[in-house]
C-alpha positions as CSV (number, residue, x, y, z in Angstrom):
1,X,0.0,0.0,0.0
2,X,1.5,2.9,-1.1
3,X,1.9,5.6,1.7
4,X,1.9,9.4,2.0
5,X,2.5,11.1,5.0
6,X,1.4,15.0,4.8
7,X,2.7,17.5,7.4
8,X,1.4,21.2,7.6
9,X,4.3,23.6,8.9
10,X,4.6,27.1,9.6
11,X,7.6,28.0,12.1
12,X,8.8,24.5,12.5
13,X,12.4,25.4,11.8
14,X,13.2,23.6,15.0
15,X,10.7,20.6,14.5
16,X,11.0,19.3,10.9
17,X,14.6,18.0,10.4
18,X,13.8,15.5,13.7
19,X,10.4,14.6,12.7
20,X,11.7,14.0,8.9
21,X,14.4,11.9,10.4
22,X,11.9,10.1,13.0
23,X,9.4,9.3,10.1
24,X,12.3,7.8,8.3
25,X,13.1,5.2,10.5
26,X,9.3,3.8,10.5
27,X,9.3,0.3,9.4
28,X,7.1,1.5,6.7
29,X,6.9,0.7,3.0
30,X,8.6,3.7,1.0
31,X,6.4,6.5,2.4
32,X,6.2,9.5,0.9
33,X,6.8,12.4,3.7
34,X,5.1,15.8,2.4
35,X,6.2,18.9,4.1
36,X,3.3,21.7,3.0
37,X,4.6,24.9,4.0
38,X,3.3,28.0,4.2
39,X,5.7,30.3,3.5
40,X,6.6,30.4,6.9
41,X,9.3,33.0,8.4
42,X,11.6,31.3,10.3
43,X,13.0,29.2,7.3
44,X,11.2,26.2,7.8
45,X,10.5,25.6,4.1
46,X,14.3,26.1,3.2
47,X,15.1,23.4,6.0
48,X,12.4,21.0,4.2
49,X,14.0,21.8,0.8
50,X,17.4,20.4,1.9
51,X,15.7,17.9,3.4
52,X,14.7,16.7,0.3
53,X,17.8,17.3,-1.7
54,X,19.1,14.8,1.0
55,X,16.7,12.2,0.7
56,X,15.8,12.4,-2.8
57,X,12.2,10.8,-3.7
58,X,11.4,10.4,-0.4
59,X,11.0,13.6,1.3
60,X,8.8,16.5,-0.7
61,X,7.9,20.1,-0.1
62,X,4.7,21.9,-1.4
63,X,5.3,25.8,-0.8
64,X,2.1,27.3,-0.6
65,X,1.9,31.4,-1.3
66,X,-1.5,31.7,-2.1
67,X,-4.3,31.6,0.1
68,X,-3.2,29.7,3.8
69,X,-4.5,28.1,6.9
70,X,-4.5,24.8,8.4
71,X,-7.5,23.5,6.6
72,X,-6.2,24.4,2.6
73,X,-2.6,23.2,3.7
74,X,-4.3,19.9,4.4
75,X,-6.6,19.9,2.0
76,X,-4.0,21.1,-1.2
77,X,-2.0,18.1,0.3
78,X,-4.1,15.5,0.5
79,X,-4.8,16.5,-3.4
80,X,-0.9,15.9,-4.0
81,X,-0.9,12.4,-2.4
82,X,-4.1,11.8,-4.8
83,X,-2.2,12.5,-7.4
84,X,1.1,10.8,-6.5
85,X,-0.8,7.4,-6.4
86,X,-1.1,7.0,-2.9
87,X,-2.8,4.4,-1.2
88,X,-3.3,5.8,2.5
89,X,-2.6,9.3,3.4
90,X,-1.8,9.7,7.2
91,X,-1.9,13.2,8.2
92,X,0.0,14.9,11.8
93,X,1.2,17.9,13.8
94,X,4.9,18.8,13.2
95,X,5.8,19.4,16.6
96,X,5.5,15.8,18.1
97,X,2.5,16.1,19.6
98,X,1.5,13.0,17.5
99,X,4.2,10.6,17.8
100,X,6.0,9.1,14.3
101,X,6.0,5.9,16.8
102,X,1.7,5.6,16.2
103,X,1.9,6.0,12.5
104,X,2.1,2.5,11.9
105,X,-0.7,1.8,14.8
106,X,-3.0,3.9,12.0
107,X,-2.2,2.6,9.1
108,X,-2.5,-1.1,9.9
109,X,-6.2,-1.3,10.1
110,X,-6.9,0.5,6.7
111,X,-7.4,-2.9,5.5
112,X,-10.5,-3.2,7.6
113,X,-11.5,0.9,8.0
114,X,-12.2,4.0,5.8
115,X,-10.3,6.7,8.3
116,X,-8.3,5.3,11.6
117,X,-8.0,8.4,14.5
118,X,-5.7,8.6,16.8
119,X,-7.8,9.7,19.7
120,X,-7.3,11.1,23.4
121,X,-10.5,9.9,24.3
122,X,-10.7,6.5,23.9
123,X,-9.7,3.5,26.7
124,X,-6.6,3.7,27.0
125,X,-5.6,7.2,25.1
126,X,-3.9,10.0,27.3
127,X,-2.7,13.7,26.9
128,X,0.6,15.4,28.5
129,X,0.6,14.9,32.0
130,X,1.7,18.5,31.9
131,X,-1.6,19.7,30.9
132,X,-2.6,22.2,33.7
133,X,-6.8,21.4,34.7
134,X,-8.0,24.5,33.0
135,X,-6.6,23.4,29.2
136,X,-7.8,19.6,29.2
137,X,-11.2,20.6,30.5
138,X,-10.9,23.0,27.7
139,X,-10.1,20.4,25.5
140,X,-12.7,18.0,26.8
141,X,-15.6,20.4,26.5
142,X,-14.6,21.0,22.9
143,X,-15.2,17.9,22.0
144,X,-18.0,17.3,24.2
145,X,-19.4,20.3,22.2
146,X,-19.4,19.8,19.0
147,X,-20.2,16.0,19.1
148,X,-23.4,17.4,21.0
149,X,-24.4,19.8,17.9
150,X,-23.2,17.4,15.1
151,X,-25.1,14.5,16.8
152,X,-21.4,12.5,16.0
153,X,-20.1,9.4,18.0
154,X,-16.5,10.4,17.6
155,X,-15.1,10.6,20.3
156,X,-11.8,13.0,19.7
157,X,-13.5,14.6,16.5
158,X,-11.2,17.5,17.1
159,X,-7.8,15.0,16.3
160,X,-5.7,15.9,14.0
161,X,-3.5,12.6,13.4
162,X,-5.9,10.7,11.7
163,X,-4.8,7.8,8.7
164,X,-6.9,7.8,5.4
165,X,-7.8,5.2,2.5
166,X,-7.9,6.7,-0.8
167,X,-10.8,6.0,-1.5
168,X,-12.4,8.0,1.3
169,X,-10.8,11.1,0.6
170,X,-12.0,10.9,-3.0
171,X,-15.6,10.0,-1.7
172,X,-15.9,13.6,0.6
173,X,-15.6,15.5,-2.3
174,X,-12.2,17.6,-1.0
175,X,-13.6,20.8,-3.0
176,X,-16.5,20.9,-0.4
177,X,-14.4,21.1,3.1
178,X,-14.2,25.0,3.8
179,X,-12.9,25.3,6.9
180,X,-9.0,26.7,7.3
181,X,-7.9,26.6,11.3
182,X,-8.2,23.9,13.7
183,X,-12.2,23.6,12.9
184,X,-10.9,21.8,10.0
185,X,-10.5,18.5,12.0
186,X,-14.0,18.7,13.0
187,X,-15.5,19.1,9.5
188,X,-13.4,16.2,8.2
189,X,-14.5,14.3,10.7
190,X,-18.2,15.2,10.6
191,X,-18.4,14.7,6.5
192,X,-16.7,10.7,7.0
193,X,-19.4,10.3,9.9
194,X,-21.9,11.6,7.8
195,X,-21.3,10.0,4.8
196,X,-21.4,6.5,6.8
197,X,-17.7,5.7,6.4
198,X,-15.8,2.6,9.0
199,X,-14.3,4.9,11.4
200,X,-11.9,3.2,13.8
201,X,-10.3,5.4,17.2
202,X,-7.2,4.0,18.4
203,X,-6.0,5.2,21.7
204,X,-2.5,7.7,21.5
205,X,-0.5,9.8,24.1
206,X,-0.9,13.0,23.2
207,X,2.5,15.0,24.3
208,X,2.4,18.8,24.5
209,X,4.9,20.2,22.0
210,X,8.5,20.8,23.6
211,X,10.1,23.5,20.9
212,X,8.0,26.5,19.3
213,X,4.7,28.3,20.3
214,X,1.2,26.3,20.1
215,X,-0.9,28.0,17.2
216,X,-3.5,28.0,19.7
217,X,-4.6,31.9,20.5
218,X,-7.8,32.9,21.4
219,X,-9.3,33.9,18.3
220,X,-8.7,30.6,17.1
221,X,-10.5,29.1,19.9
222,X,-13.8,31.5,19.3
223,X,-13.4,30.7,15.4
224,X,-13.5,27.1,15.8
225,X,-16.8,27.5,18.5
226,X,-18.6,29.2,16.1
227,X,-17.0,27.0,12.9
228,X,-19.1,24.3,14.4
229,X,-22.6,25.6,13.5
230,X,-21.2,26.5,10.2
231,X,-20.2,22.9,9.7
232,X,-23.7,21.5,10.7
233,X,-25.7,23.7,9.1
234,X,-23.4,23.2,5.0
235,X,-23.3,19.3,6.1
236,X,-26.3,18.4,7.8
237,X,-28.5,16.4,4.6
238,X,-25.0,14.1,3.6
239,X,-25.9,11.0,3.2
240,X,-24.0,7.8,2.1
241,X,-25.5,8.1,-1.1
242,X,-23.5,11.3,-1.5
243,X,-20.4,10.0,-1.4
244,X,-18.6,11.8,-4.4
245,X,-17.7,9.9,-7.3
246,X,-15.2,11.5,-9.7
């Protein structure tokens, strides 16, 4: 199964070269490790360039000067591992959060799932023990919130490490995901639910990240709370029988 594993960076200068080099040592099949950057400051994108002058056909970089956020990073790079061939698409943080040790723990049940999560809130799934009360009740509730108003048994449908067949990222019609920060997860999430996919949750350790500064603010917080009656209200009538076909 041919594998792509898609990485969304801004300011990672620190992060990339070790998670590059972790990824590497996977006992995977050949991945593909795509390094979508948006043209961030700190020279992250030059660091994933050499990074791919050293391991040549393995490592790629998508520079993206257009229009950002989270959400079209993802979305622009799941549409290059489409058209690379690949099989499974797993796509993660950059700053170890998720850890390149789980990637194979997602990928292995593809054979039997449409979209594999790596979830916090299943048996058995942790976050950093470092977590102060006040940001994992935060974390909790925003779950808790928007499974309530999308009516969706996911239990960490805010997760962002999440493995993908093919063939469900070519049913959810790509064009129609909208949202660009964090909400992004949510929507992804709610359009595979809706559109009856196999979703399996497999339980991760979530670690806080150790170099750089969470993209977390405020504003993204709000943006995301309201996001969530946006994504209800385009989704809401998907059915299975919607499922796009190309």
């Amino acid at each position: 199964m041919k594998q792509t594993i898609v990485i969304p960076t801004y300011n990672e200068a620190e992060n990339v070269r070790p998670m590059v080099e972790a990824l590497l040592t996977l006992e995977l099949a050949d991945p593909d490790i795509l390094i979508v950057d948006d043209e961030s400051p700190d020279g992250t994108g030059r660091i994933a360039d050499r990074l791919a002058e050293e391991y040549g056909g393995r490592v790629h970089v998508l520079h993206r000067t257009g229009q950002r956020g989270l959400g079209r990073a993802y979305i622009d790079g799941f549409q290059w591992a489409l058209e690379h061939d690949a099989e499974a698409v797993v796509q993660m943080d950059c700053d170890f959060s998720h850890a390149p040790r789980d990637v194979p723990r997602l990928l292995a049940p593809l054979s039997e799932y449409d979209v594999v999560i790596g979830s916090r809130y299943v048996e058995g799934g942790e976050v950093d023990e470092d977590w102060k009360l006040g940001r994992e009740l935060l974390s909790w509730w925003a779950n808790l919130y928007a499974r309530l108003i999308l009516g969706c048994a996911i239990r960490d449908i805010t997760a962002g490490f999440k493995a993908w067949r093919k063939e469900t990222l070519e049913g959810m019609d790509l064009s129609a995901i909208r949202s660009q920060g964090y909400i992004f997860q949510v929507e992804m999430a709610y359009v595979a639910s809706r559109l009856g996919y196999r979703t399996l949750e497999v339980p991760i350790y979530f670690e806080d990240r150790q170099i750089g500064e969470s993209k977390m603010t405020m504003p993204v917080k709000i943006e995301a709370a309201l996001g969530v009656w946006k994504i209800w209200w385009r989704h809401r009538h998907l059915r299975p029988s919607d499922r796009h076909t190309a």
